[in-house]
NUDRENDO-48015 format. One record per residue: residue in three letters; x, y, z of N, C-alpha, C in turn. Coordinates in steps of 0.05 Angstrom, whole numbers, padded with zeros to 5 digits, always signed. Layout:
# residues N
alaXYZXYZXYZ;...
***
This chain:
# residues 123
unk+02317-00076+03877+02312-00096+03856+02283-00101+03853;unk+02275-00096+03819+02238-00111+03821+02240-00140+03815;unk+02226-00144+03828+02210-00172+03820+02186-00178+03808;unk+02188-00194+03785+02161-00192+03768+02168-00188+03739;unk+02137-00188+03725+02150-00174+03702+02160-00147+03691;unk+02168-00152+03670+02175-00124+03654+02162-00121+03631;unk+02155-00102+03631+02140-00089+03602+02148-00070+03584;unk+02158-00093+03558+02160-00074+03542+02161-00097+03521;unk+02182-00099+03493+02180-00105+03474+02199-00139+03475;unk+02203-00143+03490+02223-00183+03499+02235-00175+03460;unk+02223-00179+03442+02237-00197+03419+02253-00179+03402;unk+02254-00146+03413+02265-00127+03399+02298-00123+03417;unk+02309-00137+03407+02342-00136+03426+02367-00115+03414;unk+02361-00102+03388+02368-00080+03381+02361-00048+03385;unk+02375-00030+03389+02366-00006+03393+02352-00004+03364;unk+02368-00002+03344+02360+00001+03308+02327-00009+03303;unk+02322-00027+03317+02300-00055+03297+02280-00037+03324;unk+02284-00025+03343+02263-00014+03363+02256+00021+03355;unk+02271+00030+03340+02270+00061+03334+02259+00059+03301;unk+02262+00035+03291+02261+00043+03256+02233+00047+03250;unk+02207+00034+03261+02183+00037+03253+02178+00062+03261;unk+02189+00074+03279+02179+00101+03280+02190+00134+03264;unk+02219+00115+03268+02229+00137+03244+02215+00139+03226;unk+02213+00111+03214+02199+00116+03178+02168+00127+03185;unk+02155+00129+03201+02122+00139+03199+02135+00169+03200;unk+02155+00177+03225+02168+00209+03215+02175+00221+03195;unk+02194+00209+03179+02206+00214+03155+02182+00215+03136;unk+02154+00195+03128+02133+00195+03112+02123+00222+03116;unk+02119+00228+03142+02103+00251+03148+02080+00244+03170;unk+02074+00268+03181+02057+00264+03211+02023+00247+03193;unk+02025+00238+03225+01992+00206+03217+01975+00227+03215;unk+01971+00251+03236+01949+00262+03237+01951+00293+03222;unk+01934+00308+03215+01932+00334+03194+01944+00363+03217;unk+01962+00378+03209+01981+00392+03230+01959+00417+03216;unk+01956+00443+03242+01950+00473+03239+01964+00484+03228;unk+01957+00497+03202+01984+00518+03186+01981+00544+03200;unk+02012+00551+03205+02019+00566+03222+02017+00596+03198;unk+01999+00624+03212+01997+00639+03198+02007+00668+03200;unk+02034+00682+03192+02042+00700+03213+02014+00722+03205;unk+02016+00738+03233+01995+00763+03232+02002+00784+03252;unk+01988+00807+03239+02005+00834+03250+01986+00835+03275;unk+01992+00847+03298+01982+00848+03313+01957+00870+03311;unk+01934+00875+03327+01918+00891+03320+01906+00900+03297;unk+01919+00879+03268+01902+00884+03248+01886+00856+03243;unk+01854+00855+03245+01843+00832+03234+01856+00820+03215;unk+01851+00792+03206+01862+00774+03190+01831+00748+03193;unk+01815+00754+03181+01790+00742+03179+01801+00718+03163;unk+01812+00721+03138+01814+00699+03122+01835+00684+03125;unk+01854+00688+03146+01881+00666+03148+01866+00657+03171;unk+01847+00663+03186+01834+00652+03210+01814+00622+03203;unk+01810+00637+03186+01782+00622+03175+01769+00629+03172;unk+01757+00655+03195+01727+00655+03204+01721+00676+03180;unk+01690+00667+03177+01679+00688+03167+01659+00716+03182;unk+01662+00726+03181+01646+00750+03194+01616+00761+03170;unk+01604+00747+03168+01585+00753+03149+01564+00778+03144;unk+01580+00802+03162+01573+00813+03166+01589+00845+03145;unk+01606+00830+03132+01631+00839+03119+01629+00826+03092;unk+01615+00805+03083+01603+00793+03063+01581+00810+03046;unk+01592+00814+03022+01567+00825+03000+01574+00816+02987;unk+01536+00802+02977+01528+00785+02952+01536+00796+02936;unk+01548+00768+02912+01550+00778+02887+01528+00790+02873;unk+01541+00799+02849+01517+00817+02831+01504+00799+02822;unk+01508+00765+02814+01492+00748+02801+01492+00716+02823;unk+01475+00705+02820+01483+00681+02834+01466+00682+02861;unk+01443+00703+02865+01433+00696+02893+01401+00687+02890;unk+01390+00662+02894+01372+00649+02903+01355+00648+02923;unk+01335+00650+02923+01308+00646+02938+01313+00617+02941;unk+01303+00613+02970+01308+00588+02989+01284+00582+03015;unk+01265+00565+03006+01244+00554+03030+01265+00543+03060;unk+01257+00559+03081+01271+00533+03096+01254+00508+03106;unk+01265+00487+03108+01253+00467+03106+01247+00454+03134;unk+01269+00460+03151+01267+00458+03187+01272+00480+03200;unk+01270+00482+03223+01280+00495+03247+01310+00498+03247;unk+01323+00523+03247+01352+00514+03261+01359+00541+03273;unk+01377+00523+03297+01389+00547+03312+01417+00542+03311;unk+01428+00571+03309+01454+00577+03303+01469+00574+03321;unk+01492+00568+03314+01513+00550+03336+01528+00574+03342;unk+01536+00594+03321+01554+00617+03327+01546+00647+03322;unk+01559+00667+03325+01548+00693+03309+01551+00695+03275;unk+01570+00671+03270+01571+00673+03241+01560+00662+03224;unk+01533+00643+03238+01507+00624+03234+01478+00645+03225;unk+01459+00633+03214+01436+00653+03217+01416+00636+03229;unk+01402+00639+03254+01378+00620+03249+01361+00617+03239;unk+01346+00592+03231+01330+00598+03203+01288+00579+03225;unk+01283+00598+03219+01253+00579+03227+01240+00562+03200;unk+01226+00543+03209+01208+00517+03183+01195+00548+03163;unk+01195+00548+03137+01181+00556+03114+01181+00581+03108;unk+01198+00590+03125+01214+00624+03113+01233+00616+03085;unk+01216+00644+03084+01241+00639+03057+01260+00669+03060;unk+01280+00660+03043+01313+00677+03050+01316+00678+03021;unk+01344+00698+03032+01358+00692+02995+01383+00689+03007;unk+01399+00665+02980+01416+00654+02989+01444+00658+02966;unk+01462+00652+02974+01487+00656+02953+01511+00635+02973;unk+01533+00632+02946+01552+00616+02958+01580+00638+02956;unk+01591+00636+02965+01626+00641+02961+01643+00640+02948;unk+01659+00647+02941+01687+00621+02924+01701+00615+02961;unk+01712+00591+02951+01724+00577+02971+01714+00575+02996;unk+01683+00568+03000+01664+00572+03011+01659+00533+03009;unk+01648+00517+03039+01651+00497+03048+01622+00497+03028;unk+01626+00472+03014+01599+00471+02998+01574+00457+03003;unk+01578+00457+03034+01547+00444+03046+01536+00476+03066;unk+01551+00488+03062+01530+00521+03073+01533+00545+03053;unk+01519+00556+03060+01506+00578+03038+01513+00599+03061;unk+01511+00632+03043+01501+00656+03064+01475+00656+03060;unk+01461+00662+03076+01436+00665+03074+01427+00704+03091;unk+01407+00707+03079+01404+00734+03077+01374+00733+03091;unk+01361+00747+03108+01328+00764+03113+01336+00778+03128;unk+01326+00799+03112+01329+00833+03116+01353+00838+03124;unk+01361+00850+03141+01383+00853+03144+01395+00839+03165;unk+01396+00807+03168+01400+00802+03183+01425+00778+03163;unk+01452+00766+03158+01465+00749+03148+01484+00740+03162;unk+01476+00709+03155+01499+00693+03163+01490+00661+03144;unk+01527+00649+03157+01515+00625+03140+01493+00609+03153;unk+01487+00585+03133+01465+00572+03134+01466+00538+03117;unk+01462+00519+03133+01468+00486+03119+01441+00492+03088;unk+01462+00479+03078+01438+00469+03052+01415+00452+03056;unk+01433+00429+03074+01409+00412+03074+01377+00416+03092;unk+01382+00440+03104+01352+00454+03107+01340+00473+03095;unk+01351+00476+03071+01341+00491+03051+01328+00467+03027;unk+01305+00483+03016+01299+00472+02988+01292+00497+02972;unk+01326+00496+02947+01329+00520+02932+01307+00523+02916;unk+01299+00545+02911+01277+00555+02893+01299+00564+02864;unk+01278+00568+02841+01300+00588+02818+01293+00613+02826;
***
């Protein structure tokens, strides 16, 4: 036998009135944003149901690519990053369905993406 208290809900004396707030947040749909599940063949890449981009597999369009000062220092977090040093300039282009705060960015032959906000676009 315990002695002491108990912890839990004292004013909920129904099973119904203790299950219903949670059913209904179930039934609405999950609180937090769920991973869409993507089938894939084994051994064959699948870059774009992944996400990732491989920018290395990326060619600029024929129209749409810009000259770009960089404005700070940055170092690349991944291989699919470019690092950019203060007052180089690059050439830059966007995507379709491309996150609209990074660009590809291009010198010589070296590409990957790159934040806007250390760029200041040239025409």
């Amino acid at each position: 036998r315990f002695s002491g208290t108990f912890v839990g809900n004292a004013e909920s004396t129904s099973p119904a009135a203790a299950t219903s707030p949670p059913a209904v947040a179930a039934a609405t749909g999950p609180a937090v944003p769920t991973i869409p599940v993507v089938p894939t063949i084994v051994g064959v890449p699948n870059t774009v149901a992944e996400g990732v981009l491989n920018p290395n597999e990326v060619k600029p369009p024929a129209s749409g690519t810009r000259k770009a000062r960089v404005l700070y220092d940055y170092e690349a977090a991944d291989s699919s990053e470019l690092a950019l040093l203060a007052d180089e300039m690059i050439t830059v282009y966007s995507l379709p369905g491309m996150d609209p705060d990074w660009l590809i960015g291009e010198r010589g032959n070296q590409k990957g993406k790159v934040p806007v906000t250390y760029l200041e676009l040239l025409s």
